[in-house]
C-alpha positions, 0 to 999 in steps of 0.5 A: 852576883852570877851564878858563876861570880859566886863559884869563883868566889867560893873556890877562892875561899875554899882554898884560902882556907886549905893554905890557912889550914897548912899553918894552923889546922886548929882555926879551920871552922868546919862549917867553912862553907854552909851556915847549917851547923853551930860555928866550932873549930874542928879539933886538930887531934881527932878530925882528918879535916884539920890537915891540909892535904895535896891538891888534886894537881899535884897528885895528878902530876905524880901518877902520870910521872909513873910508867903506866906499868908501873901505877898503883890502883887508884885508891877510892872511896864511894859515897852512896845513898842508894842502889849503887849501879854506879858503884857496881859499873866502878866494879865491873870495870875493875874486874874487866881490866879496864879501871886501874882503881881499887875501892877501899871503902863505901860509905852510905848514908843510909842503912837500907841503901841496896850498894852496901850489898853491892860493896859487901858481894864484891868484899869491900869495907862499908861504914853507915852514917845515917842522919838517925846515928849522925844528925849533924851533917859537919860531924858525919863528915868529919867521921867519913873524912878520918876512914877515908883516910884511914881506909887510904882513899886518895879520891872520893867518888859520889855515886848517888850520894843524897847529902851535901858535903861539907869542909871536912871533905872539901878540905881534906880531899881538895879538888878530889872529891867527885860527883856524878849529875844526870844532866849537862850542868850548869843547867837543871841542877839539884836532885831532880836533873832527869826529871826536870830536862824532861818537864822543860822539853829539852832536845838534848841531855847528858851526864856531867862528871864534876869536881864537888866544890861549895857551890851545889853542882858548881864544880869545875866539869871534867867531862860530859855526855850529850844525849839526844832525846827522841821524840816519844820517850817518856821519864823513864826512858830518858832516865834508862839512857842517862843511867847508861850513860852514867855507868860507862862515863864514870869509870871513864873519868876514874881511869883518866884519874888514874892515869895522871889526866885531870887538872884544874886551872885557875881559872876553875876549868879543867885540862884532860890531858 
């Protein structure tokens, strides 16, 4: 099965699953996609993920209904492992006047991750869910999805976020769960994409905004940057480019949310309208 086979077939199951979920929440497994964890129901009275929420198609259609005057800030979370310039381009955006987005939570998976500093500067609620507190990765999500909710997120957005995300996000955050690649996906996928386009002597890189799906850097792609790569840069030159690119292109694709923008088709491309 192709690369792009199996994306297909993820996605079919994945939202076979949110309309199964809409009938009996109960029977959702929660480790729906990975086989990492013990096979469990999620419990319907505790978990957010036991709930069948409105795709991002629909939610979209909402927001450009609205007179521009009149939308609300686009309520966000932000996933986070790391220092978090990607969460402080969110924030200077929205402090310029050119983000309509308010961060309601950041969430980090590591305590000693600097963004949680960043988040606290700028008087945002922070929650840490480590692999030493939460081991389980299902349950850490299951936990990140109720005070997401809670917290009135509509959106995830990952900024450096090092863990897998699993159905309990997937699920109660359809199509809008969004991460951030430093590379132009499909190609050199995974943690390493500034380093690995650098080894392979690529003439041009980018950054890729994409849906998070089950498929690792498969999701439907919302928009890309290509960079072109100069002869005598060496790694970290690259990945100073890239990072700048990262830090105007991410608070592009929120505003672009935010304005009612993005919709995925059936086919698992996406129409920026």
């Amino acid at each position: 099965m192709s690369s792009r086979d199996e994306a297909q077939a993820a996605a079919d199951e994945y939202r076979r699953l949110i309309e199964e979920a809409a009938l009996a929440p109960e029977a959702l497994p929660s480790d729906a996609f990975f086989g990492d964890a013990a096979e469990r129901e999620v419990d319907a009275g505790n978990t957010a993920a036991s709930h069948a929420r409105p795709g991002i198609n629909e939610l979209q259609d909402e927001r450009a209904a609205q007179d521009q005057a009149d939308r609300a800030p686009l309520p966000i979370g932000v996933l986070l492992s790391g220092s978090g310039t990607n969460l402080q381009a969110l924030i200077d955006a929205i402090d310029a006047g050119e983000l309509n987005a308010e961060i309601k939570l950041v969430v980090a998976s590591r305590p000693s991750a600097y963004g949680l500093k960043r988040a606290e500067a700028a008087g945002i609620q922070t929650l840490t869910l480590s692999k030493e507190t939460y081991a389980d990765p299902i349950q850490a999500d299951e936990v990140i999805a109720h005070e997401l909710l809670a917290a009135g997120c509509e959106y995830v957005i990952m900024a450096g976020y090092m863990r897998m995300v699993h159905a309990p996000l997937l699920v109660t955050f359809p199509d809008r769960v969004i991460n951030i690649h430093p590379a132009l996906l499909p190609s050199f996928q995974g943690a390493h994409g500034i380093q690995d386009a650098f080894d392979r002597g690529v003439k041009v890189t980018g950054v890729t905004v994409h849906i998070a799906n089950a498929v690792y850097d498969m999701g439907p792609i919302i928009a890309q940057r290509a960079l072109v790569v100069e002869e005598g840069w060496d790694v970290d030159t690259l990945e100073e480019h890239i990072h700048a690119i990262e830090h105007v292109l991410y608070p592009e694709v929120v505003q672009m949310l935010a304005d009612g923008r993005v919709h995925v088709r059936e086919n698992l491309t996406v129409e920026v309208r």
